[in-house]
VMD Tcl script that builds the backbone (N, CA, C; Angstrom):
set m [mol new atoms 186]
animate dup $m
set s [atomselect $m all]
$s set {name element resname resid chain x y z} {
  {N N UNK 1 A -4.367 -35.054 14.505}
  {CA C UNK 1 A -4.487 -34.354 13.248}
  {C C UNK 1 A -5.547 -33.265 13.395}
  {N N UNK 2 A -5.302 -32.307 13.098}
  {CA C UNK 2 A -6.263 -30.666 13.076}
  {C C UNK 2 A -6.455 -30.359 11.696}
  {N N UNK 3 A -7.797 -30.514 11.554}
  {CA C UNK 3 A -8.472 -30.164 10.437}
  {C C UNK 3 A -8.818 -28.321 10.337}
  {N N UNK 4 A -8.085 -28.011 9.191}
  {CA C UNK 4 A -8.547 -26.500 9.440}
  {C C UNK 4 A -9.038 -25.855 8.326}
  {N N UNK 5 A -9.964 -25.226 8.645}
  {CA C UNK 5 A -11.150 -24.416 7.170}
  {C C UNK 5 A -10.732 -23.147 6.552}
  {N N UNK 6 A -10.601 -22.990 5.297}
  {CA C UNK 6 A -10.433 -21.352 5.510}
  {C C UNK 6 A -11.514 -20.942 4.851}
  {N N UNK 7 A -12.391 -20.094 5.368}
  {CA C UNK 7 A -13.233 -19.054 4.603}
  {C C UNK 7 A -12.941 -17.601 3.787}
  {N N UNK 8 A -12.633 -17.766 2.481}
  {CA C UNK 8 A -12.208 -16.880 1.981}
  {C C UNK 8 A -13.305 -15.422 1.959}
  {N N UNK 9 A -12.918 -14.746 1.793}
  {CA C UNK 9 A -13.920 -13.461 2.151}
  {C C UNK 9 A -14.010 -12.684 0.602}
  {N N UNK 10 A -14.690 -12.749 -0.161}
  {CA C UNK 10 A -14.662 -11.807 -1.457}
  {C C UNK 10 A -15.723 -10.539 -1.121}
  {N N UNK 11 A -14.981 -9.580 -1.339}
  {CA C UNK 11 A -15.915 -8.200 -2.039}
  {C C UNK 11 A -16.585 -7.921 -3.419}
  {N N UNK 12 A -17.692 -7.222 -3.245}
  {CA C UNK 12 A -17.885 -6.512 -5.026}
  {C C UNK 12 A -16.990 -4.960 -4.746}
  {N N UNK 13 A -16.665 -5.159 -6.277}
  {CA C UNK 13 A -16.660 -3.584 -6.471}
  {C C UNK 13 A -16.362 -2.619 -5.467}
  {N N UNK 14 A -17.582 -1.948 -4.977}
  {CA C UNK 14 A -17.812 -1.185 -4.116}
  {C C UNK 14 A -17.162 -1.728 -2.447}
  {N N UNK 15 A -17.579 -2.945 -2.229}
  {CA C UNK 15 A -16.672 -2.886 -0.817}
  {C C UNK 15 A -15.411 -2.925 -0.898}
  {N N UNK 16 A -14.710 -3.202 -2.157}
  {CA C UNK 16 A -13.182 -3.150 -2.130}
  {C C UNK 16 A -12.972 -2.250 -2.109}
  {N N UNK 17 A -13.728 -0.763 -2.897}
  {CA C UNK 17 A -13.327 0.678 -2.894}
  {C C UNK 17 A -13.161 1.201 -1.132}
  {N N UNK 18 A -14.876 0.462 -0.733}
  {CA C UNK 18 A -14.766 0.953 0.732}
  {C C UNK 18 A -13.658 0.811 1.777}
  {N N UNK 19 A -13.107 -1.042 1.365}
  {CA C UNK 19 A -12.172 -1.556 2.264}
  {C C UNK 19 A -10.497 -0.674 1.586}
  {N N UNK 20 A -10.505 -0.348 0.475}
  {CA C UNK 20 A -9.349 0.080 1.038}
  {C C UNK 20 A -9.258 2.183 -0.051}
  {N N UNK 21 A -10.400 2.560 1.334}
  {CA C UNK 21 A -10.858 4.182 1.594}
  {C C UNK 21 A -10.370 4.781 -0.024}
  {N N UNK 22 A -10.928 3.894 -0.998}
  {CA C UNK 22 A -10.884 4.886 -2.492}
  {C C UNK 22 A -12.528 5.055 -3.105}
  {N N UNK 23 A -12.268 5.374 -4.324}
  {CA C UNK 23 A -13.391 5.332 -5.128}
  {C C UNK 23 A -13.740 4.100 -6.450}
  {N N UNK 24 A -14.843 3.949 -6.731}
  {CA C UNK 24 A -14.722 2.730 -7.734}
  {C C UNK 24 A -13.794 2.998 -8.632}
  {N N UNK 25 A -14.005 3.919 -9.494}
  {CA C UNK 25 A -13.294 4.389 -10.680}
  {C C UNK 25 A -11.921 4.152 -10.331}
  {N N UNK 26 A -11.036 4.285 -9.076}
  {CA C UNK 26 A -10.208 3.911 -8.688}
  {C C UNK 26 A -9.650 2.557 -8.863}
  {N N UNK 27 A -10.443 1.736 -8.566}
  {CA C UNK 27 A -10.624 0.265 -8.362}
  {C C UNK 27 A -10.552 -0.097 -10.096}
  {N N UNK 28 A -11.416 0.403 -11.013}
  {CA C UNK 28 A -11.642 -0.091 -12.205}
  {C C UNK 28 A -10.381 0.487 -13.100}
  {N N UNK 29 A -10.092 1.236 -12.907}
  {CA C UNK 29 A -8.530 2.272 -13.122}
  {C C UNK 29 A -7.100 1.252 -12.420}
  {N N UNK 30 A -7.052 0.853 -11.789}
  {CA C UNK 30 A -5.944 -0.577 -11.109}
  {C C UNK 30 A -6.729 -1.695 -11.644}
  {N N UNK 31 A -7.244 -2.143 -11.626}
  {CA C UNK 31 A -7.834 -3.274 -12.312}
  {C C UNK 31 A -7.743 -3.630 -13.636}
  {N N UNK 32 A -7.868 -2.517 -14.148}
  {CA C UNK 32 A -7.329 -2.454 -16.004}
  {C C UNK 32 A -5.581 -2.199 -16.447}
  {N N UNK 33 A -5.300 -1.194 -15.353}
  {CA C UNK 33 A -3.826 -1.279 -15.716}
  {C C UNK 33 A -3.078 -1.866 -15.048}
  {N N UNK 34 A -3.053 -2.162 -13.892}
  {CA C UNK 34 A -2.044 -2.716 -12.777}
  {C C UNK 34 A -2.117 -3.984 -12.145}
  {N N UNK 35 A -3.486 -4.710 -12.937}
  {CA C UNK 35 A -3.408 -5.782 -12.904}
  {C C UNK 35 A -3.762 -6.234 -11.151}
  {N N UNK 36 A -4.496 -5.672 -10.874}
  {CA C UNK 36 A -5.268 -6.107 -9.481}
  {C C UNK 36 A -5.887 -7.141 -9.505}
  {N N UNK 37 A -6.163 -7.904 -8.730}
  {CA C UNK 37 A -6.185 -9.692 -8.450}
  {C C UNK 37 A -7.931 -9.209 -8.621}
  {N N UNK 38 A -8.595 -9.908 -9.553}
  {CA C UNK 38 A -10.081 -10.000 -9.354}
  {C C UNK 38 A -10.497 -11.584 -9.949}
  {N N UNK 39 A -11.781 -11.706 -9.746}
  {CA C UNK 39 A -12.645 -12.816 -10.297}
  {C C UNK 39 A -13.673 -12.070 -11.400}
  {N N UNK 40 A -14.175 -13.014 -12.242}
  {CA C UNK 40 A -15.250 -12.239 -12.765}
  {C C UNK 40 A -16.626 -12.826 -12.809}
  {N N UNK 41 A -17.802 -12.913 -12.354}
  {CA C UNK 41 A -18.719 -13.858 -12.467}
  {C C UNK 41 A -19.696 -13.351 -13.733}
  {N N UNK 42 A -19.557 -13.059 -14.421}
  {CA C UNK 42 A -21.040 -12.684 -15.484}
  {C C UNK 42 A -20.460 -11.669 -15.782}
  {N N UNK 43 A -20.939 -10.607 -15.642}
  {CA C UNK 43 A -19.783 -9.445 -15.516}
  {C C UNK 43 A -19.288 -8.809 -14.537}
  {N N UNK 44 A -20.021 -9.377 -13.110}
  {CA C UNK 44 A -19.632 -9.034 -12.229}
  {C C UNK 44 A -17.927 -9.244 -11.512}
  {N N UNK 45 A -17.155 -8.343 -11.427}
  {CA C UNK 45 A -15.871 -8.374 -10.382}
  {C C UNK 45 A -16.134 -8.695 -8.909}
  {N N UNK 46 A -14.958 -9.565 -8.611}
  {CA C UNK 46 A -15.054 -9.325 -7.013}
  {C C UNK 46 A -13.540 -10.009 -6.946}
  {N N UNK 47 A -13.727 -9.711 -5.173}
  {CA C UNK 47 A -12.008 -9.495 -4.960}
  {C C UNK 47 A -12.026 -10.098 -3.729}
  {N N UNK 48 A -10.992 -11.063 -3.381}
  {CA C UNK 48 A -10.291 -11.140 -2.579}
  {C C UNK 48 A -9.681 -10.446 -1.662}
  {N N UNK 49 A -10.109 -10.675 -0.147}
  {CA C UNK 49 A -9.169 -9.325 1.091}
  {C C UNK 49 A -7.982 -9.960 0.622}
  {N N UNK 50 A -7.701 -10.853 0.910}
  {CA C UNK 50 A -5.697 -11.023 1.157}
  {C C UNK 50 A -5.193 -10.979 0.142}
  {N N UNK 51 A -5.566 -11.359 -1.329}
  {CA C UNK 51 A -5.156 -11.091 -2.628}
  {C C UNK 51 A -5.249 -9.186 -2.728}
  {N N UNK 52 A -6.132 -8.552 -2.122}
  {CA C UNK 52 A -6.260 -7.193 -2.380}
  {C C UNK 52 A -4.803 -7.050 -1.447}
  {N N UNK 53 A -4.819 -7.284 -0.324}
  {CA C UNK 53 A -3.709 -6.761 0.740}
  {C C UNK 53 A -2.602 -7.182 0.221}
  {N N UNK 54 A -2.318 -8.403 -0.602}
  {CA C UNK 54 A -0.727 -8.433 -1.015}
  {C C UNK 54 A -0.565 -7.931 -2.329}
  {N N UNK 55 A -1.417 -7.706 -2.685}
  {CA C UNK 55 A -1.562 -6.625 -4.475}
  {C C UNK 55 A -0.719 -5.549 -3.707}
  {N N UNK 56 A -1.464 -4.708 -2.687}
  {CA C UNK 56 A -1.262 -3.854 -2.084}
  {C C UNK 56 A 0.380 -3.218 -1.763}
  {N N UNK 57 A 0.835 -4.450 -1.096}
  {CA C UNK 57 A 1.726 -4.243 -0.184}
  {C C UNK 57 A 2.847 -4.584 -0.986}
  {N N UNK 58 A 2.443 -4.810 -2.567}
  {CA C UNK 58 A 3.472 -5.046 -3.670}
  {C C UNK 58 A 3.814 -3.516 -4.348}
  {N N UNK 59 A 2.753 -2.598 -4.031}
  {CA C UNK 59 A 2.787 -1.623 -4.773}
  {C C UNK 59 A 3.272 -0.655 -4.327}
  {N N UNK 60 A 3.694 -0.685 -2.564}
  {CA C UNK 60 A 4.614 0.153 -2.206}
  {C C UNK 60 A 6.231 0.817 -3.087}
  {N N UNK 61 A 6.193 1.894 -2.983}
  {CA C UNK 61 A 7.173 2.530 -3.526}
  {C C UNK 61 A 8.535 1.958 -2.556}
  {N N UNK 62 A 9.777 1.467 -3.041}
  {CA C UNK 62 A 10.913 1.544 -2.028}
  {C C UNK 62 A 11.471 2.404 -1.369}
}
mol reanalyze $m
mol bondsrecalc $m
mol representation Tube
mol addrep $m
């Protein structure tokens, strides 16, 4: 039996803008309308890489 861990990786704000090459206002602009995967702690947001990457890869145009 293999025991296996996952370490989830969350961003604020700003490294999600960084990780995927936008601006905050960007981020807070999808977040309000398009329903981008966040947490909220206090008032702080933060985000999920693989929840950001399949948000993402949902929003491709066909």
């Amino acid at each position: 039996m293999t025991l296996t861990t996952t370490h989830e990786r969350f961003l604020s704000i700003e490294e999600a803008a960084t990780y995927l090459s936008t601006k905050v206002s960007w981020i807070h602009q999808n977040h309000k309308h398009k329903k981008m995967p966040s947490y909220k702690i206090g008032r702080k947001l933060i985000f999920r890489i693989d929840e950001l990457d399949r948000w993402l890869e949902n929003q491709k145009m066909a």
